[in-house]
N, C-alpha and C positions, 0 to 999 in steps of 0.2 A: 504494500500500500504506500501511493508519495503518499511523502511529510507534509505539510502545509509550507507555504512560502513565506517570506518574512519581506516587511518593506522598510526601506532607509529612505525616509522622506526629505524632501530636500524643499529648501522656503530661502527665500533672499529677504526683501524689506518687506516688515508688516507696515502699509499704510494704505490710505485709501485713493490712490490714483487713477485703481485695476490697471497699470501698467501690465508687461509678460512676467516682468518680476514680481507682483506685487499680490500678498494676499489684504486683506482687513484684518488691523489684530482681533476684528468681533470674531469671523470666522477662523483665526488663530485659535481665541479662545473656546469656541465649539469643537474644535477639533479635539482640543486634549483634555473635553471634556466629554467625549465619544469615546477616546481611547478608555479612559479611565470608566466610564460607563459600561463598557462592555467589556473593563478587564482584560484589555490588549497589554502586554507588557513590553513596556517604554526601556531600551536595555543602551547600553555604551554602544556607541558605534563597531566596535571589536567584535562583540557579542550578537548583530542582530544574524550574519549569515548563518552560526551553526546554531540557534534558537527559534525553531520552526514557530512561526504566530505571533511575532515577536514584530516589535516596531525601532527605529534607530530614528534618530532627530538630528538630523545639520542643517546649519544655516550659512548661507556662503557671503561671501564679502564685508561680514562683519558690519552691517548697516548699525550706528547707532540704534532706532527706534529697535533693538533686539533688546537694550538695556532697558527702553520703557514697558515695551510691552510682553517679548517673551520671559525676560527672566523671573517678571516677579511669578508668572503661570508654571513656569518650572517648578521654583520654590515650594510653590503650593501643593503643587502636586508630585512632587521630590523623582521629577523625570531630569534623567541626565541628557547632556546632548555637545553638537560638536560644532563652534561656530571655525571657517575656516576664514582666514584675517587674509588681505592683502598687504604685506609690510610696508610699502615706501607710497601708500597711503591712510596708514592710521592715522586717525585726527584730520582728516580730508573729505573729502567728497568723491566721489566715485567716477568724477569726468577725467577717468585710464584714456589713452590712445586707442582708437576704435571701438569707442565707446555704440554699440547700435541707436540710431536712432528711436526713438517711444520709451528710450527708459529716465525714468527722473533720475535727476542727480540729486544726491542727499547727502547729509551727513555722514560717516564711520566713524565707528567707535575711535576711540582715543586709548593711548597703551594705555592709560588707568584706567580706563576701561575695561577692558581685556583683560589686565589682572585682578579685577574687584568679580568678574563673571569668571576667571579659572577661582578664586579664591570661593567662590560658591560652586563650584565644582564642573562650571561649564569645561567641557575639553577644548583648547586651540587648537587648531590645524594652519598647516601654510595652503597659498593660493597664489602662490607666486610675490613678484615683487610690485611689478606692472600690471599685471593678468592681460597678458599677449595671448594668443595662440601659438600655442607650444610647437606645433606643426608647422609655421610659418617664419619660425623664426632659425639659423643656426644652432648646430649643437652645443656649442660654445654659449652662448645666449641662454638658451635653454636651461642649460646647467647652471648656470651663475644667480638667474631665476628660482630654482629650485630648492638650490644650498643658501644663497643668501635670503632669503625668505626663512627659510629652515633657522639660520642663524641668528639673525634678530630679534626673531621669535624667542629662541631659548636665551641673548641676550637680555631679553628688556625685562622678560616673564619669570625667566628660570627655572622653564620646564622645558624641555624639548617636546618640539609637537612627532606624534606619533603617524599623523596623517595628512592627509594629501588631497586636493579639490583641483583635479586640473582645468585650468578657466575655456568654455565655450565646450567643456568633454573633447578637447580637442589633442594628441596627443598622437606622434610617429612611432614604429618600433626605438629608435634610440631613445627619446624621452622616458616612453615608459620604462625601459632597463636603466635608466637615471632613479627614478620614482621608486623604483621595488627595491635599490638597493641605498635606499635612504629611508623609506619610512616603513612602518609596518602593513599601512591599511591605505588604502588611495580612492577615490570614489568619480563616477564618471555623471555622465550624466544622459546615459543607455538606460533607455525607458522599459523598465522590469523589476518584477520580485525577486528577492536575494534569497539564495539557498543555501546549503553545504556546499554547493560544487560550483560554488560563484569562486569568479579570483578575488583574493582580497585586495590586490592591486591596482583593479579595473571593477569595482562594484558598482552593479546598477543601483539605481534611485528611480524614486516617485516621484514627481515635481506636484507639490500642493495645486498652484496655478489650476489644474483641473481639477483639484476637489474642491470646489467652493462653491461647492452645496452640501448641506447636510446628510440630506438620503442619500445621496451619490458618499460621502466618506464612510458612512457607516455602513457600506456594502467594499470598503475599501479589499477583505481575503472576501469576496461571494462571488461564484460565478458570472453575475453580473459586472460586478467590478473588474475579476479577468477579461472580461471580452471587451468592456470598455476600455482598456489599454491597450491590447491587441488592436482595437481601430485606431486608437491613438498614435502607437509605434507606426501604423501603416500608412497613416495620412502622412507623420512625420517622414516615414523615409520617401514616399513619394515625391515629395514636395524639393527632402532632400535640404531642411531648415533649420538640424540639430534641436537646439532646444528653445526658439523662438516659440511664440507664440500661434494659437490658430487663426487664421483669418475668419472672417466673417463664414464665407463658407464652408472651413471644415468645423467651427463651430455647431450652424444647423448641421451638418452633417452627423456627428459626433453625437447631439440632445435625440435625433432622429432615429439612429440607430441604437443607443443608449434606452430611450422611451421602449422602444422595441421589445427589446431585450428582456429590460424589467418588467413589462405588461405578460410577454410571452410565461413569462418566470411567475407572472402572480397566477394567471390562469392556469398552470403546470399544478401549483399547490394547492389551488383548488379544488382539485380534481378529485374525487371517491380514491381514497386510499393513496393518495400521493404521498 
């Protein structure tokens, strides 16, 4: 019999812009108030791939509003999680060198920051220095990226981060043999459920962005929710957009066949001896 899958969800700035990045910290806070509702356990990022039903929590680029709004919900609900920092902008704003257009630029955390959230037990990770596309750039580059990021990090914090967010999930064979032989645990952003036979160098994630809706996260392990990421993977590599956002039309698309889905699924249980 499979084990059940495990998700590493993955959330950028809680604000209300609906940017590609962006959820609502209201719907932040429904979330981890689902997990906890239904007894999903919230685990270190280390721990979600061999923990079948099991959920991991990161947050990438270290957005300030993570100090407003996720951590005091962490706290409360004593869920661990991994924010990953971009270093040679802490205490900045997020307008990096190719930056995509529709995303707001905001605040980041500031190092006291980042130390006052590991000192409550949030885990740091690196995310580069710049967050380039690792693929696009030299190997030489690449690496300096990598370790100096790495460096700073246990510099300013004085922990060494254990993990890795490569920016845009974008990453060559060389990088990733940089990445595995630096950190423990690395995470992409390859749209899927984490298992035992996930790498831990290349793990998939969830990106929130589509759960924001309630019924939709709380079918987050139910077959419904499987097939709703299956079209989601599909549209995405059609399109061929990494981890941008949907357009207008694979949105309808997505509610359409999603609706589907779950109707088909309520009638199935309906049914005399379902």
């Amino acid at each position: 019999m499979q084990s059940r899958p495990s998700a590493i969800l993955m959330y950028h700035s809680l604000d209300q812009s609906g940017s590609p990045v962006s959820i609502t910290p209201e719907m932040f806070r429904a979330h981890m108030r689902i997990l906890t509702g239904q007894g999903i356990p919230v685990v270190p990022l280390g721990q979600a791939a061999s923990k079948p039903g099991s959920v991991a929590l990161t947050f990438d680029d270290a957005f300030r509003n993570f100090s407003e709004h996720a951590l005091p919900e962490l706290a409360r609900y004593r869920f661990p999680a991994t924010v990953f920092a971009v270093s040679g902008f802490c205490g900045r704003k997020n307008d990096w060198p190719g930056q995509p257009a529709g995303i707001p630029i905001l605040p980041l955390m500031s190092w006291s920051e980042l130390r006052d959230a590991a000192s409550a037990g949030v885990a740091i990770g690196a995310h580069t220095v710049t967050h380039p596309r690792l693929d696009e750039i030299d190997e030489a580059s690449a690496s300096r990226e990598i370790q100096d990021s790495a460096g700073e990090i246990e510099d300013r914090l004085g922990l060494a981060p254990g993990s890795f967010a490569y920016p845009y999930g974008a990453a060559s064979r060389a990088v990733r043999e940089l990445v595995d032989s630096r950190f423990e645990y690395a995470v992409s952003t390859e749209l899927d459920y984490a298992s035992a036979a996930s790498d831990p160098h290349w793990l998939p994630r969830i990106d929130a962005y589509y759960f924001q809706s309630e019924a939709l996260f709380r079918r987050l392990f139910s077959a419904s929710g499987a097939l709703y990421l299956q079209v989601r993977r599909g549209l995405r590599s059609a399109k061929g957009r990494g981890a941008a956002a949907p357009t207008v039309e694979e949105r309808g698309a997505i509610r359409a066949v999603t609706g589907s889905v779950l109707r088909g699924l309520v009638k199935r249980l309906r049914r005399p001896g379902a």
